[in-house]
N, CA, C and O of each residue as an XYZ file, in Angstrom:
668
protein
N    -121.347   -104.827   -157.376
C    -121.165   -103.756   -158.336
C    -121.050   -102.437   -157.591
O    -121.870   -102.045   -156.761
N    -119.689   -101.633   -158.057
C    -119.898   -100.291   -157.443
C    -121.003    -99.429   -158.191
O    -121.466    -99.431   -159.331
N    -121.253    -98.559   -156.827
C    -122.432    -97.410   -157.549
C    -122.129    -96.022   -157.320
O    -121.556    -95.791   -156.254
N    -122.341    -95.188   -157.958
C    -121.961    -93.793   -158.044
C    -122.708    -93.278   -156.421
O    -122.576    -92.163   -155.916
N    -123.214    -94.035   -156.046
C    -123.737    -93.788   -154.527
C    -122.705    -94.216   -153.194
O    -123.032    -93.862   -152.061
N    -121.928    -94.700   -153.337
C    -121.234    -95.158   -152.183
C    -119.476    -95.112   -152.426
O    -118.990    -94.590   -153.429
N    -118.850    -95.589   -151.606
C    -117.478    -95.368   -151.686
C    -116.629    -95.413   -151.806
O    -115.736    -94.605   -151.549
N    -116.606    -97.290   -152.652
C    -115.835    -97.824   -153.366
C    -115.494    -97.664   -154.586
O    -116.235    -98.048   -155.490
N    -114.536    -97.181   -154.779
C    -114.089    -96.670   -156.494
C    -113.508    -98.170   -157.101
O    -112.345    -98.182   -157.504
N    -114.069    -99.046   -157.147
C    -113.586   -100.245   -157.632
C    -114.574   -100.156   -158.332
O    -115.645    -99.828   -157.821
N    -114.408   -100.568   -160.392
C    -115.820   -100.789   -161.099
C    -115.407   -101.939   -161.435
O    -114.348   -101.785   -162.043
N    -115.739   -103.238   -161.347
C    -115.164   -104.536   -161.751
C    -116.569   -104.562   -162.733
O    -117.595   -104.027   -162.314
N    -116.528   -105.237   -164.092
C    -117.349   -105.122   -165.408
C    -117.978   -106.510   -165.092
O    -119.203   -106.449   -164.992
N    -117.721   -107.101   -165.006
C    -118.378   -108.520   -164.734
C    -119.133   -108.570   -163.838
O    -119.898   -109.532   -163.771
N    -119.171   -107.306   -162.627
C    -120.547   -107.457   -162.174
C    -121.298   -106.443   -162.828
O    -122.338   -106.209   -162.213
N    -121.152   -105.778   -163.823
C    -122.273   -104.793   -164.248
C    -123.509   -105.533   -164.963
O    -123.398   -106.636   -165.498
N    -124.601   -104.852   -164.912
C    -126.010   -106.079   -165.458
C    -125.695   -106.174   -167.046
O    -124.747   -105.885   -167.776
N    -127.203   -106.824   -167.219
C    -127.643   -106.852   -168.870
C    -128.563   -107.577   -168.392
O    -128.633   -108.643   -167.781
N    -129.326   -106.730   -168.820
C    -129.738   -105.234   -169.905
C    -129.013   -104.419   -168.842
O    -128.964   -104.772   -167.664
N    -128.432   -103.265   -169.339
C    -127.781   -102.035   -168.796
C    -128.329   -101.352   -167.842
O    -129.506   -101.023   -167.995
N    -127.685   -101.003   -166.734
C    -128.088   -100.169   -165.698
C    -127.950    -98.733   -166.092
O    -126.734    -98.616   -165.937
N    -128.364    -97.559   -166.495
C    -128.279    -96.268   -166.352
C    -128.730    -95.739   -165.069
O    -129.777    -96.167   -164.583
N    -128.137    -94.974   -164.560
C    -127.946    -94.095   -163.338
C    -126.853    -92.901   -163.134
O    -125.639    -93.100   -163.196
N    -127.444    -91.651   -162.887
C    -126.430    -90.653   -162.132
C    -125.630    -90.375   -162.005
O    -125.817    -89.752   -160.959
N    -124.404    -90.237   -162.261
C    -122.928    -90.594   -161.613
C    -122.833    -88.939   -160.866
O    -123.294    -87.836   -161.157
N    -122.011    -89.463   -159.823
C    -120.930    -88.310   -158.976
C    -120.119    -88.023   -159.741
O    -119.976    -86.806   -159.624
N    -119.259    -88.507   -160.721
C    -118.201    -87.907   -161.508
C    -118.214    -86.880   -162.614
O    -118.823    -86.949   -163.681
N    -117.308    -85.758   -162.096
C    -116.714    -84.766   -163.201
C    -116.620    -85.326   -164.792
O    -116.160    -86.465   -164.874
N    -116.840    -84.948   -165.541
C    -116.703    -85.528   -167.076
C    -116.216    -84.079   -167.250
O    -116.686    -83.100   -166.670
N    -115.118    -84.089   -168.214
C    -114.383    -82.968   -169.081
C    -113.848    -83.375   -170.159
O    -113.332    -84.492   -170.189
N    -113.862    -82.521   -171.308
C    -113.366    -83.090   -172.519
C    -112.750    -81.911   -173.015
O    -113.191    -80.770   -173.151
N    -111.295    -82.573   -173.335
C    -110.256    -81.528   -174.319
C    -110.270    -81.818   -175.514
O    -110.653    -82.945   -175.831
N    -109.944    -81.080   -176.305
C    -109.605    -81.277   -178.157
C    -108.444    -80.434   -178.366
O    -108.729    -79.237   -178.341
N    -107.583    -80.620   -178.506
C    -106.263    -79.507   -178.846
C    -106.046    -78.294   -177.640
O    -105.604    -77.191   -177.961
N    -106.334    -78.556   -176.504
C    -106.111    -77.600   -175.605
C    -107.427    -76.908   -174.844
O    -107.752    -76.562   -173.709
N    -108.024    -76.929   -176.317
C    -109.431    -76.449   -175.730
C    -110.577    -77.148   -174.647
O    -111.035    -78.270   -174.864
N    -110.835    -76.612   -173.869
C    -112.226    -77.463   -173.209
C    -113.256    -77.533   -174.018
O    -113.870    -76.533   -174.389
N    -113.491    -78.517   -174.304
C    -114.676    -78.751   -175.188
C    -116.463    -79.083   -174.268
O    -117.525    -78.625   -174.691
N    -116.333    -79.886   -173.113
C    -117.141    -80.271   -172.860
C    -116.830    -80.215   -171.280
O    -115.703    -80.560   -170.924
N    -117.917    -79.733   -170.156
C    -117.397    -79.657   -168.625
C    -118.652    -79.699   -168.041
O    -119.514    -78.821   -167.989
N    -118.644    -81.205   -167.464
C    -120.174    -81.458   -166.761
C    -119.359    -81.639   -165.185
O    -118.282    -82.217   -165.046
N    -120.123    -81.028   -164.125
C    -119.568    -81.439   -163.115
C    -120.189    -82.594   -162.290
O    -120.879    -83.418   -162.891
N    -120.007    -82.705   -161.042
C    -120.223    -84.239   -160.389
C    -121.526    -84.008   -160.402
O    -121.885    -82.833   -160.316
N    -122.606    -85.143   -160.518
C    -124.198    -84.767   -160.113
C    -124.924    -84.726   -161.208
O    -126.122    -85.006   -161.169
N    -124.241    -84.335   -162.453
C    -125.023    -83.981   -163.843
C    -124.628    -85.078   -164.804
O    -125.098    -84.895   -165.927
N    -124.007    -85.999   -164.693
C    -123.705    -87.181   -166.233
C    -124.651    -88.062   -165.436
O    -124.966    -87.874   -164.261
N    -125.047    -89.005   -166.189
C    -125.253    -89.811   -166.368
C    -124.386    -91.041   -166.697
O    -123.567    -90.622   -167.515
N    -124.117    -92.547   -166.438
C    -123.438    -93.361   -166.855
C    -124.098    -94.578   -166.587
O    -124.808    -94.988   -165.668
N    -123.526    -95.193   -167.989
C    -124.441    -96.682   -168.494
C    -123.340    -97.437   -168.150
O    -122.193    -97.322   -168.583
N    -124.032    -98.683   -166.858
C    -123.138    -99.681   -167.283
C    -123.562   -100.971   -167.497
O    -124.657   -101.251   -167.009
N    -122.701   -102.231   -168.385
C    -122.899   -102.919   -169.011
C    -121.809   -103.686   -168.494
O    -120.795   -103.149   -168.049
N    -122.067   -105.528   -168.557
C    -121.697   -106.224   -168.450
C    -120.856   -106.455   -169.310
O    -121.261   -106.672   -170.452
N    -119.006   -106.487   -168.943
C    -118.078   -106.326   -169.944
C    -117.931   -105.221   -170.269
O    -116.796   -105.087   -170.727
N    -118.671   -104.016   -170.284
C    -118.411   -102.481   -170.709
C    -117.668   -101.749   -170.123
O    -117.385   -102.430   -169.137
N    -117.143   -100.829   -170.027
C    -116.347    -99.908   -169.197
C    -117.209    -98.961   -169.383
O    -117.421    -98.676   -170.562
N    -117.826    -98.330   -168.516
C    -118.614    -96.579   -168.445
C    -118.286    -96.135   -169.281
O    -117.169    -95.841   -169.707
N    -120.208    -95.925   -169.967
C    -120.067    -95.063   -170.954
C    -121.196    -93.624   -170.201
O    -122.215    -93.721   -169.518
N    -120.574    -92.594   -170.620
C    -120.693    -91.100   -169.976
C    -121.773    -90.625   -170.892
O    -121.637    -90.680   -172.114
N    -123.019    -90.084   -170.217
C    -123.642    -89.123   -171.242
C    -123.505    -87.706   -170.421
O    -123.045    -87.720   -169.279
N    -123.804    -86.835   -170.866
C    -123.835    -85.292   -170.123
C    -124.959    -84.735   -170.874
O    -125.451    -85.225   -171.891
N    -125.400    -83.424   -170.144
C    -126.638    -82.579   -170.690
C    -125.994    -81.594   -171.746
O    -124.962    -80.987   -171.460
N    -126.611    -81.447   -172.958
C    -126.173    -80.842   -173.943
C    -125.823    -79.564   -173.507
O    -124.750    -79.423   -174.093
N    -125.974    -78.712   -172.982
C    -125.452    -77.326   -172.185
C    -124.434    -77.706   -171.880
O    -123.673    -76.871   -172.369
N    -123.537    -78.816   -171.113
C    -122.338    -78.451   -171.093
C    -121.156    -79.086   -171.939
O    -120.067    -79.511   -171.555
N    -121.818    -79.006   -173.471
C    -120.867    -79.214   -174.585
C    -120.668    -77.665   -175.208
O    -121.609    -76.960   -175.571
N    -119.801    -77.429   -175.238
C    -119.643    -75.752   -175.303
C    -119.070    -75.095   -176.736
O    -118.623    -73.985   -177.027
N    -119.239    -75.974   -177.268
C    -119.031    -76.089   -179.342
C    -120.331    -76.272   -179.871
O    -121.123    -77.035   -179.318
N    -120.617    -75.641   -180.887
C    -121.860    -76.981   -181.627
C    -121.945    -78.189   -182.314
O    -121.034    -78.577   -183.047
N    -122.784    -78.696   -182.163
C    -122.646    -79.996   -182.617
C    -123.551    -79.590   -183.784
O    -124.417    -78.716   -183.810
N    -123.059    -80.611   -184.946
C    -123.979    -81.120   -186.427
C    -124.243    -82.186   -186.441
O    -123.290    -82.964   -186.488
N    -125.852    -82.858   -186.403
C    -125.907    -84.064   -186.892
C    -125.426    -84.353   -188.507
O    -125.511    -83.680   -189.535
N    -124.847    -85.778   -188.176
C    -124.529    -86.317   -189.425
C    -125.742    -87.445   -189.792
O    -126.513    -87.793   -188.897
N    -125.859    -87.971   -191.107
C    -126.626    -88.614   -191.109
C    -126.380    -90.530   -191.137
O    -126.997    -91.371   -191.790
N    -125.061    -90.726   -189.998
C    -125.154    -92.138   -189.072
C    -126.345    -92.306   -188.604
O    -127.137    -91.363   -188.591
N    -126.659    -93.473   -188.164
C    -127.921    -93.824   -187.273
C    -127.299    -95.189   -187.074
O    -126.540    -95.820   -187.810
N    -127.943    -95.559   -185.593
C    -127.434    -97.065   -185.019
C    -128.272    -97.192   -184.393
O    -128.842    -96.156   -184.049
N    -128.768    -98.394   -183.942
C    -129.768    -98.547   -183.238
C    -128.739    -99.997   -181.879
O    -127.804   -100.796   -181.937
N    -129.654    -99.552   -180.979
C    -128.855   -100.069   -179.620
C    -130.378   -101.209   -178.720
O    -131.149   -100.754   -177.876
N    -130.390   -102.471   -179.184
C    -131.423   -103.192   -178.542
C    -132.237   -102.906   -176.979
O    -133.311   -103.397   -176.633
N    -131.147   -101.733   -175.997
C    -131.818   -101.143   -174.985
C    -131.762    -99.676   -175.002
O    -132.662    -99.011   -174.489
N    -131.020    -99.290   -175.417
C    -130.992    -97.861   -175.421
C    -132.048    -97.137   -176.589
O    -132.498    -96.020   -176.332
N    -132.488    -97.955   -178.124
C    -132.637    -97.818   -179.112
C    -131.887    -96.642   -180.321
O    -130.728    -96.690   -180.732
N    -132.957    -95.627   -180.700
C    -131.960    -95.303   -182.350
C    -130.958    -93.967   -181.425
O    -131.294    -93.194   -180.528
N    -129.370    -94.216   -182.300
C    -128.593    -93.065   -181.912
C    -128.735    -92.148   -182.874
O    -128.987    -92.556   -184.008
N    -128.623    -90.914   -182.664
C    -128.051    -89.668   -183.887
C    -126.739    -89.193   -183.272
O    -126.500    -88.745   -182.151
N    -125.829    -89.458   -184.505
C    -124.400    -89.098   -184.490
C    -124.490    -87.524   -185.069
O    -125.309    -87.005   -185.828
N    -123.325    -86.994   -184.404
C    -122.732    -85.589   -184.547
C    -121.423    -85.712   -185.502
O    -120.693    -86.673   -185.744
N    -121.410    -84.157   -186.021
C    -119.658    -84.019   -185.984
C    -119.021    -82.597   -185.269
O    -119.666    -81.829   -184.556
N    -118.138    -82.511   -185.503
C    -117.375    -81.350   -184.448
C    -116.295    -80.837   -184.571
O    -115.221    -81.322   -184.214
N    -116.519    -79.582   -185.201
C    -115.138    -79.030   -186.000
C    -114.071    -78.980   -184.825
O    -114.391    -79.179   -183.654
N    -112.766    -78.695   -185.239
C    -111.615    -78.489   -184.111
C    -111.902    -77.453   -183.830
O    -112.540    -76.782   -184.641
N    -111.482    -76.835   -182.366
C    -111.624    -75.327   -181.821
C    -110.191    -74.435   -182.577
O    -110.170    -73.209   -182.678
N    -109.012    -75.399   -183.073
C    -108.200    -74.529   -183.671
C    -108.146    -74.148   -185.099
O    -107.777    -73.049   -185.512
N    -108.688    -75.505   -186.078
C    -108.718    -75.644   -187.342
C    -109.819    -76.027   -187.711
O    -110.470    -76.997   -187.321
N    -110.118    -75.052   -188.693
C    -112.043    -75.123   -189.532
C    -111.772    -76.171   -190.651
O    -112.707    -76.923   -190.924
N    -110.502    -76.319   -191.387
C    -110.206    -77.478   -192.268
C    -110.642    -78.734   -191.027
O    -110.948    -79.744   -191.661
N    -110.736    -78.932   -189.867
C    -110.414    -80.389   -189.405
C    -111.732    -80.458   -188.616
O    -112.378    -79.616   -187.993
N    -111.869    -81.569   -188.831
C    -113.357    -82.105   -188.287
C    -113.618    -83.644   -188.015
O    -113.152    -84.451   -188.820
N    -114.245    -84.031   -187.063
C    -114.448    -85.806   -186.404
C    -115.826    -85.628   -186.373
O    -116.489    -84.743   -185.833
N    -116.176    -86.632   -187.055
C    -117.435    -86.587   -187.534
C    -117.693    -88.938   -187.013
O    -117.011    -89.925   -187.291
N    -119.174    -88.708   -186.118
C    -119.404    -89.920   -186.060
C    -118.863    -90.776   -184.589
O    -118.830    -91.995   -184.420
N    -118.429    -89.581   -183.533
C    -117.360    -90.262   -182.501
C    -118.499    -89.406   -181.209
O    -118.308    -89.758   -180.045
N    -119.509    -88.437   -181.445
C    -120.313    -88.368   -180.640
C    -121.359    -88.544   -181.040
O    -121.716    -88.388   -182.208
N    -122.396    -89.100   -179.602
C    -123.915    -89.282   -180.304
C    -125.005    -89.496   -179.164
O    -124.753    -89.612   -177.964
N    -125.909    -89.520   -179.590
C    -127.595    -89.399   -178.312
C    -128.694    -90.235   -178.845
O    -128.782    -90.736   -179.966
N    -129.690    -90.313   -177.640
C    -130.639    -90.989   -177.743
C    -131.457    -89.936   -177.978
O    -131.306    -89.090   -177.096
N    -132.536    -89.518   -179.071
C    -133.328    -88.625   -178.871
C    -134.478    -88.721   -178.406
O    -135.121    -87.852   -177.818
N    -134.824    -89.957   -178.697
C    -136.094    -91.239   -178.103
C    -135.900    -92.253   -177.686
O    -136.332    -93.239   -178.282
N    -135.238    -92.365   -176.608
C    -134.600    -93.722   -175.954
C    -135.774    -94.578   -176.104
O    -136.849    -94.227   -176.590
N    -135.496    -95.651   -175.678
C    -136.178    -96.733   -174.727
C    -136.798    -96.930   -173.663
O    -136.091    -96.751   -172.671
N    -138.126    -97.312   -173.401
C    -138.787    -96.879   -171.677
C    -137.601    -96.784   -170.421
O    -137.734    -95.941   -169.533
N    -136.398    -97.761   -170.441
C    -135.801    -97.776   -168.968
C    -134.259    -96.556   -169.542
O    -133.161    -96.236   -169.084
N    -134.931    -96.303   -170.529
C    -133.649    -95.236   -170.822
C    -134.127    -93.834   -170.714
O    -133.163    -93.093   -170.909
N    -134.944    -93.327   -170.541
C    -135.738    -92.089   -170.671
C    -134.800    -90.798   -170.263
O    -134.779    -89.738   -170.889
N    -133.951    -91.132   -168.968
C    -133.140    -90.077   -168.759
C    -131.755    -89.813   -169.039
O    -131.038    -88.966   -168.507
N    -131.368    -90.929   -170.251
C    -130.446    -90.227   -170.847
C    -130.974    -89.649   -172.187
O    -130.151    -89.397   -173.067
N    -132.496    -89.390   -172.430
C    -132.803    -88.159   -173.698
C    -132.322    -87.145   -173.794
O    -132.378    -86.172   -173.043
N    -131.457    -87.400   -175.377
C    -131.001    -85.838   -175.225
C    -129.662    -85.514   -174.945
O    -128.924    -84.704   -175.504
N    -129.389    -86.530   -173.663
C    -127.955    -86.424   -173.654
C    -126.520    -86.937   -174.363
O    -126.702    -88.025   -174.911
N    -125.715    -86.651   -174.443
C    -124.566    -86.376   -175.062
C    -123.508    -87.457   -174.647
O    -123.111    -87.722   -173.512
N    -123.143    -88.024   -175.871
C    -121.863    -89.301   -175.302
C    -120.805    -89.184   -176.577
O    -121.041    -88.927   -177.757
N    -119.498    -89.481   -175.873
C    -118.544    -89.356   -176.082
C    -117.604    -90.811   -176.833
O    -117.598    -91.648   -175.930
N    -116.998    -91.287   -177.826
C    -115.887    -91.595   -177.972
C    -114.852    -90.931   -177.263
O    -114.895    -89.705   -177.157
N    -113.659    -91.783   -176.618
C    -112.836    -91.232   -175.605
C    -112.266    -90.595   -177.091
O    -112.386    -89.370   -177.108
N    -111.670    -91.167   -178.347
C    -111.009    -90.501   -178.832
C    -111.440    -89.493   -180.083
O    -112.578    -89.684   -180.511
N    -110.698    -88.491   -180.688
C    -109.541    -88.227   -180.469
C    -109.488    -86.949   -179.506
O    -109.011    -85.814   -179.542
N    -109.945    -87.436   -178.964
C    -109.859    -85.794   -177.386
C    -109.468    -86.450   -176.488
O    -109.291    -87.667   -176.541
N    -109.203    -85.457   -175.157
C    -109.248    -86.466   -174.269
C    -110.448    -85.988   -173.166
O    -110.954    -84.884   -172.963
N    -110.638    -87.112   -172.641
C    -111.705    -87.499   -171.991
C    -111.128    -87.873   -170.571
O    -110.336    -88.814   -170.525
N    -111.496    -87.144   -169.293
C    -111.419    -86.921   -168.086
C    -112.586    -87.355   -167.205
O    -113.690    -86.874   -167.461
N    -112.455    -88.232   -166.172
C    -113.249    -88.426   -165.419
C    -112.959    -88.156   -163.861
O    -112.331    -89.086   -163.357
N    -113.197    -87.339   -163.172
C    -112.889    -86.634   -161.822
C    -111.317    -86.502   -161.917
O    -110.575    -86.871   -161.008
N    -110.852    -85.910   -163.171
C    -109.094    -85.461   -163.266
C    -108.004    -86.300   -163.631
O    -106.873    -85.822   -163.724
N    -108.272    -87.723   -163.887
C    -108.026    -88.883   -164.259
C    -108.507    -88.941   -165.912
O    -109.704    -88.952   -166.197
N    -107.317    -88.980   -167.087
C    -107.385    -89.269   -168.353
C    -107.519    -90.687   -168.792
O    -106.631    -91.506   -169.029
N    -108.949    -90.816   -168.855
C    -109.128    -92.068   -169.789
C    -108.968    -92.931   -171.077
O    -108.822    -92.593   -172.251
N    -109.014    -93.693   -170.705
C    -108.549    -94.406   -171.923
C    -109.701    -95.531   -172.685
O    -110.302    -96.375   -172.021
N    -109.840    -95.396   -173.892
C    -110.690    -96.147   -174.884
C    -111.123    -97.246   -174.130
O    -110.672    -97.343   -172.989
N    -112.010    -98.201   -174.591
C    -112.064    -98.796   -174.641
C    -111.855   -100.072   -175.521
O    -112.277   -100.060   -176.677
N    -111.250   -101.118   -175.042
C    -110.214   -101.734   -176.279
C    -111.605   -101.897   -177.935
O    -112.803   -102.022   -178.192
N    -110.396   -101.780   -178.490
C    -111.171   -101.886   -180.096
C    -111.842   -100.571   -180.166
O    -112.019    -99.713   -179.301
N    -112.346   -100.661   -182.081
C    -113.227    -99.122   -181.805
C    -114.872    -99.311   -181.698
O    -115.801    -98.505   -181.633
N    -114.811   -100.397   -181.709
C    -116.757   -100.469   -181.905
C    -117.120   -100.308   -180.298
O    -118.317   -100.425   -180.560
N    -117.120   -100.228   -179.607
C    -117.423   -100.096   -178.099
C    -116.621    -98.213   -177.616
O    -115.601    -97.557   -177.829
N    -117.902    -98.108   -176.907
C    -117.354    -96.438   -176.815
C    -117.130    -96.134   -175.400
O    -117.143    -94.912   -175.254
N    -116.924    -96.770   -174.274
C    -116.601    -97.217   -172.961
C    -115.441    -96.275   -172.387
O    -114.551    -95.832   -173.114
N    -115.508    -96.075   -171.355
C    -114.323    -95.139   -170.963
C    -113.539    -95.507   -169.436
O    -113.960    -95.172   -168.328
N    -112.237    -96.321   -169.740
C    -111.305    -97.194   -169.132
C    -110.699    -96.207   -168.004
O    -109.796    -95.414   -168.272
N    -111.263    -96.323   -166.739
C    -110.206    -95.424   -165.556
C    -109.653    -96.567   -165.015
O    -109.954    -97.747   -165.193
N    -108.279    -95.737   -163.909
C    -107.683    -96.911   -163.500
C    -109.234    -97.969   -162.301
O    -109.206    -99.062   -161.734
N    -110.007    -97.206   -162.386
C    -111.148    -98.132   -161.216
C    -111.558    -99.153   -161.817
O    -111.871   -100.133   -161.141
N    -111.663    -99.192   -163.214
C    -112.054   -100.036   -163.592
C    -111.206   -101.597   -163.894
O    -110.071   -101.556   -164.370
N    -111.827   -102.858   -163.592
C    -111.689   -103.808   -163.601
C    -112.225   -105.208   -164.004
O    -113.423   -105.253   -163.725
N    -111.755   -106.454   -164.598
C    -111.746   -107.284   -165.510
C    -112.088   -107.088   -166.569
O    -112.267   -105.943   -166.983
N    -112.325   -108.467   -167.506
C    -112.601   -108.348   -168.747
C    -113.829   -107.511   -169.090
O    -115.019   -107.687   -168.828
N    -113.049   -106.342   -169.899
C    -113.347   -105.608   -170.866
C    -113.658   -106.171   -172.533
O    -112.825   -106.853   -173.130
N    -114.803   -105.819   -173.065
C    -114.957   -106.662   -174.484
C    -114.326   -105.312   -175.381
O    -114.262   -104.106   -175.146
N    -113.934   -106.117   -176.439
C    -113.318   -104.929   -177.513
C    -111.857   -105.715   -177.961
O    -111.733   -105.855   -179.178
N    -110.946   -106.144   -177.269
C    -110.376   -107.034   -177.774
C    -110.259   -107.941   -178.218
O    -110.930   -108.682   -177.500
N    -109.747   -108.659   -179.163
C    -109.795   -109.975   -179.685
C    -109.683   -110.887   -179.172
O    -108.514   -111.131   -178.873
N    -110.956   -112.167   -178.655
C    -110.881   -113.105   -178.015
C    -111.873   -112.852   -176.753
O    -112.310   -113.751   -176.035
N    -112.223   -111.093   -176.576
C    -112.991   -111.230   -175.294
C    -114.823   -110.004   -176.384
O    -115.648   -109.113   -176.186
N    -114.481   -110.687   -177.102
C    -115.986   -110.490   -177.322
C    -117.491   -111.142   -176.811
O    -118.630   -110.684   -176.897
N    -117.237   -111.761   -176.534
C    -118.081   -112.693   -175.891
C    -117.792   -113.410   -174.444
O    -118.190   -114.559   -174.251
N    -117.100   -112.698   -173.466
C    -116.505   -113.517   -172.649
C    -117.755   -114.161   -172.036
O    -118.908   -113.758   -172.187
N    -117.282   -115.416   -171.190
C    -117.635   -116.552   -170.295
C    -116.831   -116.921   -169.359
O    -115.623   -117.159   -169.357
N    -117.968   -116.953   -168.224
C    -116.965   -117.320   -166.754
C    -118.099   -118.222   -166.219
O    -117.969   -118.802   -165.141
């Protein structure tokens, strides 16, 4: 498994654990919405969860989301991470338009989750979502909130047929 510690930019998903590894990342996270920068964590400050079959999912420290956020009243609960609170987030151009339910946090994680409290995660869409200058891409399907660079590698769950993969 690559680690945000060393120098292989290869993330192959099939070696990531379960239960989920959270750790640190070196990578830039930036987020656009219509032009605007919405969100700019630099290398050293995200955090990223990874999961067996998952593609990196990004949290950042609420300081560098640079809009406000509204909780909505979603709630999900995550068997390692535990309960989420979802946001919504008007557009920076239009007060009619708003995505509500596509960001969200742990406010009381789980004992091996403690240091992503607080922090901030992203649906890649409908913004876009940057990882060290490189535009990511979803993760297949919408129930998984994972964020696809070209580093990343094999089966990814979210498509039909690889929900459950086996090797």
């Amino acid at each position: 498994m690559a680690s945000s510690t060393n120098n292989t930019r290869v993330l192959n998903v099939q070696t990531f654990p379960r239960p989920p590894l959270v750790e640190r990342t070196q990578r830039q996270i930036q987020i656009m919405w219509h032009g605007a920068l919405i969100a700019d964590c630099p290398a050293g400050e995200a955090y990223w969860v990874l999961e067996a079959h998952h593609a990196p999912t990004y949290y950042i420290p609420p300081n560098r989301v640079r809009m406000p956020l509204c909780t909505t009243s979603r709630s999900t609960h995550c068997e390692y991470k535990g309960q989420a609170t979802y946001y919504s987030l008007m557009s920076p151009i239009s007060a009619s338009e708003m995505v509500a339910n596509r960001i969200w946090s742990y406010t009381e994680p789980h004992r091996n989750f403690d240091a992503i409290k607080g922090y901030i995660a992203f649906y890649v869409g409908p913004w876009e979502c940057y990882v060290d200058g490189e535009r990511a891409q979803p993760q297949p399907g919408d129930y998984y909130a994972g964020w696809v660079t070209n580093d990343v590698e094999g089966v990814v769950k979210g498509q039909w047929g690889t929900w459950d993969p086996v090797f």
